[in-house]
C-alpha positions as CSV (number, residue, x, y, z in Angstrom):
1,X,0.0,0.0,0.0
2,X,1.7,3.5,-0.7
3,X,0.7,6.3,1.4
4,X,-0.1,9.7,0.3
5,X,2.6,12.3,0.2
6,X,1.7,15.2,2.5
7,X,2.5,18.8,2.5
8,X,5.6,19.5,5.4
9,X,4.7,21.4,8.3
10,X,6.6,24.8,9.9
11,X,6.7,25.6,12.9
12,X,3.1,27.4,13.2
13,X,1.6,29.7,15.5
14,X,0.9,27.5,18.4
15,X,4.5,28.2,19.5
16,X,3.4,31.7,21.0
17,X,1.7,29.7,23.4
18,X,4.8,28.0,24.6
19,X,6.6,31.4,25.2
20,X,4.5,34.2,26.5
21,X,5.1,33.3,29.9
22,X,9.1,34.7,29.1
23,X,7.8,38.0,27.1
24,X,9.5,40.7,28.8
25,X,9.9,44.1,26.9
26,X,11.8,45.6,30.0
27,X,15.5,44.0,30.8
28,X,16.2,46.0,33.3
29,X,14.8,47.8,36.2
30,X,15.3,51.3,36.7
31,X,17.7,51.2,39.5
32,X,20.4,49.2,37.4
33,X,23.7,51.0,36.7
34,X,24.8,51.5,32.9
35,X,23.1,54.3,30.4
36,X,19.1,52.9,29.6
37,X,18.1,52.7,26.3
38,X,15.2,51.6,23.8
39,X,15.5,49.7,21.0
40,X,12.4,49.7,18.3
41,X,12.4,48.6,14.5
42,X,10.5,46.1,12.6
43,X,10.5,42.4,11.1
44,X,10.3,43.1,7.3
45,X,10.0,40.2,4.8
46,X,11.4,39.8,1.3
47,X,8.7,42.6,0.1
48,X,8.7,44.6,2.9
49,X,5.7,44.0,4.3
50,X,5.8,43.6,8.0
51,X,5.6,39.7,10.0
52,X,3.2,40.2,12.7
53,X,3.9,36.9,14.7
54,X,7.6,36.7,15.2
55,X,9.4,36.8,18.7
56,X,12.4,38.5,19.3
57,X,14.8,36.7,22.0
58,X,17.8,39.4,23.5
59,X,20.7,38.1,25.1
60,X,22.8,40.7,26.5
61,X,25.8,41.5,28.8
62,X,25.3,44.1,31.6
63,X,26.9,47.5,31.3
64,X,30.7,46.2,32.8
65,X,30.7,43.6,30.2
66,X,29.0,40.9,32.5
67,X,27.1,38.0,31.9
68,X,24.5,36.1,33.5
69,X,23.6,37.1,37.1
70,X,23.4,34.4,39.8
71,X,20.5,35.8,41.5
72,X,17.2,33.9,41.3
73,X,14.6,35.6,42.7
74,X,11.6,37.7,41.3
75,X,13.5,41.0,42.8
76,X,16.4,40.5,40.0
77,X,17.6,43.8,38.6
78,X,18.7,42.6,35.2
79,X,17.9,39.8,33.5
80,X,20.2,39.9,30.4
81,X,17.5,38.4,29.1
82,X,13.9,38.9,26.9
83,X,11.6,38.2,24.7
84,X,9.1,40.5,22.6
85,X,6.6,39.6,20.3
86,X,6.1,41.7,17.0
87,X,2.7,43.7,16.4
88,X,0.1,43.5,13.7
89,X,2.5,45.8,11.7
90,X,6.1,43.7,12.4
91,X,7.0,46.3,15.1
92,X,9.0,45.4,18.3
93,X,10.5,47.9,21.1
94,X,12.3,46.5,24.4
95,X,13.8,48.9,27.2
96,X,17.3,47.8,28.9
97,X,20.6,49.1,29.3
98,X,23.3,49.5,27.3
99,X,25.8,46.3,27.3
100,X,29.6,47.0,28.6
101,X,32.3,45.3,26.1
102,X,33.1,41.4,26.4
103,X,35.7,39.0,25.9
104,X,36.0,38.2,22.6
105,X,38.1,35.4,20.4
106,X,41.6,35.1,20.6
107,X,42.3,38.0,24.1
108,X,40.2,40.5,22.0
109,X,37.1,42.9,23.2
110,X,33.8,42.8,21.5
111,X,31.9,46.0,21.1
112,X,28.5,47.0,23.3
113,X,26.6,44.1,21.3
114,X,23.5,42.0,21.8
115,X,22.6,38.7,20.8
116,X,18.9,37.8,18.7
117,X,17.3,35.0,18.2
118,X,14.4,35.5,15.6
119,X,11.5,32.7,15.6
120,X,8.6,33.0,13.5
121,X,6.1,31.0,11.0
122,X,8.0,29.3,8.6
123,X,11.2,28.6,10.2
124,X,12.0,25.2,10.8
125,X,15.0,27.0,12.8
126,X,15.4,30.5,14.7
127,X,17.7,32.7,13.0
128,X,20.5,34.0,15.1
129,X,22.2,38.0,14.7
130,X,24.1,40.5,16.6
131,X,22.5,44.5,17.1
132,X,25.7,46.5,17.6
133,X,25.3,50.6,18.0
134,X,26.7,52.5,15.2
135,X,27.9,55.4,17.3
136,X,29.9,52.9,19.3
137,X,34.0,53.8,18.8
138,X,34.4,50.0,19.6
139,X,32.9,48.5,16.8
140,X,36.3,49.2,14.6
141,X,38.0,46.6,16.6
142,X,35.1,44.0,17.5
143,X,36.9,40.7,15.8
144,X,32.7,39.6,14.8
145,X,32.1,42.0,13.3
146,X,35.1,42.0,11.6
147,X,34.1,38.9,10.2
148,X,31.1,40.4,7.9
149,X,31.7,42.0,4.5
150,X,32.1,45.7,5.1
151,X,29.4,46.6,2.8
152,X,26.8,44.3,4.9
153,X,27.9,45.7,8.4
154,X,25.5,48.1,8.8
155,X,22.2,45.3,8.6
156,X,23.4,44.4,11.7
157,X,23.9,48.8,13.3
158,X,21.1,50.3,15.0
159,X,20.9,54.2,14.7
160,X,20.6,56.5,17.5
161,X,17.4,58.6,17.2
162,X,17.0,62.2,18.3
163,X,14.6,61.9,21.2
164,X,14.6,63.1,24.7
165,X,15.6,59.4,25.6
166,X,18.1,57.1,24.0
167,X,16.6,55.6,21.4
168,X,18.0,53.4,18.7
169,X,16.2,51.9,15.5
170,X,17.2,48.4,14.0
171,X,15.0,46.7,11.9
172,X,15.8,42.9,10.8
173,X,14.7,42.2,6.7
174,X,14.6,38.8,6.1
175,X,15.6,39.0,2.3
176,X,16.0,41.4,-0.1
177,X,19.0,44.3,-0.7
178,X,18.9,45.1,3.0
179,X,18.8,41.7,4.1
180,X,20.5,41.1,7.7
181,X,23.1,39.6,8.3
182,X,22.5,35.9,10.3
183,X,25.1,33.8,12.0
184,X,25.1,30.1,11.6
185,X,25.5,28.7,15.0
């Protein structure tokens, strides 16, 4: 007997479900040292058009270049951690503080950076990038970045906007002339 062939399945939009509980558009609490700062953009696909159920997973040092905090409790300060949905439109935002430089390959430093981990319909795996600031001196000597053709850098800068607070735009296009740049891990 032969069986039918069946279309494959993605991974669909039942996997909201799975991680709302770890949604968490604030990083930090106000009382943290370091400069805080927003971050807002959009997920764009190949024709621009915004995706309006991704998640965006941040991984971050704290402002001296730390990471991971041992404490446990709900009264943490910094998590180094989040996760944010995108809206109807593609948008996201999250509010932490800037990250300090790390240790990087081979005795270097990397620049202020964070870690993303995109998920979203039709991905059989996330998709893994870096957000580095573009007005950060450090980012001439980060060894990663180094890494990525010059002329694709800037996928992965987020600019400062001129706001009362620090804000910084970064918007993550999955295809297309402005596609981002994405790690293989």
């Amino acid at each position: 007997m032969r069986l039918p062939v069946t279309g494959s399945q993605t991974v669909g939009p039942f996997f909201r479900i799975g991680m709302e509980a770890l949604f968490r558009e604030d990083l930090a609490r106000p009382d943290v040292a370091g400069e805080r700062i927003t971050i807002h953009g959009r997920v764009l696909d190949g024709d621009g058009a915004g995706v309006p159920d991704a998640q965006i997973e941040i991984w971050q040092a704290d402002a001296q270049g730390n990471h991971g905090e041992t404490e446990r409790s709900e009264e943490k300060r910094f998590w180094g951690f989040g996760r944010v949905p995108t809206d109807e439109k593609g948008g996201f935002r999250f509010t932490t503080i800037k990250p300090g430089c790390v240790a990087g390959p081979e005795n270097s430093t990397q620049a202020p950076h964070l870690v993303v981990l995109l998920f979203m319909r039709g991905l059989l795996r996330h998709l893994v990038t870096r957000v580095y600031f573009a007005d950060e001196a450090a980012n001439s000597n980060d060894a990663i970045l180094k890494l990525v053709p010059a002329e694709r850098r800037d996928t992965l800068l987020a600019e400062r906007q001129h706001s009362e607070t620090v804000t910084y735009q970064w918007n993550i296009h999955l295809q297309g002339d402005q596609e981002t740049v994405f790690f293989d891990v």
